[in-house]
KOLRODREN-430750 format. One record per residue: x, y, z of N, C-alpha, C, O in turn; residue in one letter; residue number from 1. Coordinates in steps of 0.02 Angstrom, whole numbers, plus 50000, padded with zeros to 5 digits. Atoms other than C-alpha are relative to their C-alpha. Layout:
% residues N
   nc1   nc2   nc3  cac1  cac2  cac3   cc1   cc2   cc3   oc1   oc2   oc3 aa   i
     X     Y     Z     X     Y     Z     X     Y     Z     X     Y     Z  A NUM
...
This chain:
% residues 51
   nc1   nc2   nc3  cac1  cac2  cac3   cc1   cc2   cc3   oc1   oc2   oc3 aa   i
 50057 49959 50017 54316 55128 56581 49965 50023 50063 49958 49982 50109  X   1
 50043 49973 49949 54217 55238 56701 49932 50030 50002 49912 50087 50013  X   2
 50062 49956 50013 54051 55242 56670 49994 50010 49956 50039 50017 49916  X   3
 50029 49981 50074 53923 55281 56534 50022 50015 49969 50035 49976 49923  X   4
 49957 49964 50040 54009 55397 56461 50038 49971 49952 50040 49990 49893  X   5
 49936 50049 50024 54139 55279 56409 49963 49940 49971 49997 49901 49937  X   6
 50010 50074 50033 54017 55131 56358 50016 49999 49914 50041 49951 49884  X   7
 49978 50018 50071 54036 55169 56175 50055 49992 49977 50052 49962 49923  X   8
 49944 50016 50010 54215 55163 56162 49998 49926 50019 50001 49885 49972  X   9
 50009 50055 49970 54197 55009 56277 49973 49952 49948 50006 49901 49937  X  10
 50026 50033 50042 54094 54936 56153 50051 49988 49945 50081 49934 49938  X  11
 49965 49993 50077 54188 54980 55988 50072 49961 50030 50105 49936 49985  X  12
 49916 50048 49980 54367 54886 56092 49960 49920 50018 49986 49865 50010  X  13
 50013 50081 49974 54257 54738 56157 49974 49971 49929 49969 49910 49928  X  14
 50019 50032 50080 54199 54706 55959 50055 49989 49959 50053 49946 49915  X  15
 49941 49995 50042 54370 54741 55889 50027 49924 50053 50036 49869 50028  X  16
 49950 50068 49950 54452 54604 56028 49960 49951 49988 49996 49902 49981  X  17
 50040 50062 49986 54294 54469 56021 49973 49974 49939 49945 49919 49940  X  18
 50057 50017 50028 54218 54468 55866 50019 49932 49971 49974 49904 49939  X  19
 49997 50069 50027 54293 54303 55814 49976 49960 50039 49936 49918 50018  X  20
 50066 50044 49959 54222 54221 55969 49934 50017 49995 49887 49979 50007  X  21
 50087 50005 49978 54065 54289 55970 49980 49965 49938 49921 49947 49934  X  22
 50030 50020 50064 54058 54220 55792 50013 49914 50000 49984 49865 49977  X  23
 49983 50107 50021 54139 54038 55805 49967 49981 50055 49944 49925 50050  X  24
 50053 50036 49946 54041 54014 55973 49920 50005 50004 49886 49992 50054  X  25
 50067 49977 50017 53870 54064 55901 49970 50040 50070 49937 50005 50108  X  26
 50005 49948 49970 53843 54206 56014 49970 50072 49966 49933 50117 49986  X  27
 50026 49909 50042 53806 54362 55908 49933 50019 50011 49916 50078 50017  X  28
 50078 49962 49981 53615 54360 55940 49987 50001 50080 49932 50018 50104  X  29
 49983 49990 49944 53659 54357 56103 50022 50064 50019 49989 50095 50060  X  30
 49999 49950 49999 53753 54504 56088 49991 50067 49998 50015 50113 50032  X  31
 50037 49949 50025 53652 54621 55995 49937 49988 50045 49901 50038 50035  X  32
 50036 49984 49949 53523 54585 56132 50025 50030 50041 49992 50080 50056  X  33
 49975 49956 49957 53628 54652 56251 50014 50087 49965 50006 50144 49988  X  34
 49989 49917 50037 53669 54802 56130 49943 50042 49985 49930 50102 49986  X  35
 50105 49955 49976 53475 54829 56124 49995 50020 50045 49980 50080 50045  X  36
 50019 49986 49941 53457 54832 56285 50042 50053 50017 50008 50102 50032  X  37
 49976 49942 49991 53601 54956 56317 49976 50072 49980 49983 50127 50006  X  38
 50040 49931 50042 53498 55071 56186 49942 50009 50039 49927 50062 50066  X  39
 50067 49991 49950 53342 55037 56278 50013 50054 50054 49982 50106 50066  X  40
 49988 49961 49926 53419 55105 56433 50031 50079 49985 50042 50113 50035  X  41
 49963 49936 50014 53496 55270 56355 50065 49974 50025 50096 50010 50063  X  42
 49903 50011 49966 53680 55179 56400 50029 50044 49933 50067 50093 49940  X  43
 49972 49997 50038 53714 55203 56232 49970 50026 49942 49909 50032 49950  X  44
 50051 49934 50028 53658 55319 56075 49993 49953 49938 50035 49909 49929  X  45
 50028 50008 50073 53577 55272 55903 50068 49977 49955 50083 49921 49934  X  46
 49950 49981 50034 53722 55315 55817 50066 49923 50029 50091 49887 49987  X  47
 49968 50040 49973 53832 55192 55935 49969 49934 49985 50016 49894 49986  X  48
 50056 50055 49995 53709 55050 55916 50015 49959 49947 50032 49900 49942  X  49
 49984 50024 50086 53728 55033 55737 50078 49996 49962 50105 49966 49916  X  50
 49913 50030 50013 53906 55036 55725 50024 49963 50037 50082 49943 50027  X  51
């Protein structure tokens, strides 16, 4: 990936590959802080956020 541009793809492959760890290692509110915070920053759009 190169850059912004690319974080929402980035996202949508790192959820498809992890989501069983982030779920059996209790992580997920962990994650969706970070996925806030990407929104916070304009990394990433509304629309991306929620899917």
């Amino acid at each position: 990936y190169v850059g912004d541009i690319q974080m929402g793809t980035a996202l949508s492959d790192f959820i498809q590959e992890n989501t069983e760890s982030l779920v059996s290692k209790s992580l997920y509110r962990n994650f969706l802080l970070h996925v806030s915070n990407l929104f916070d920053f304009g990394v990433i759009s509304p629309s991306q956020a929620l899917n």
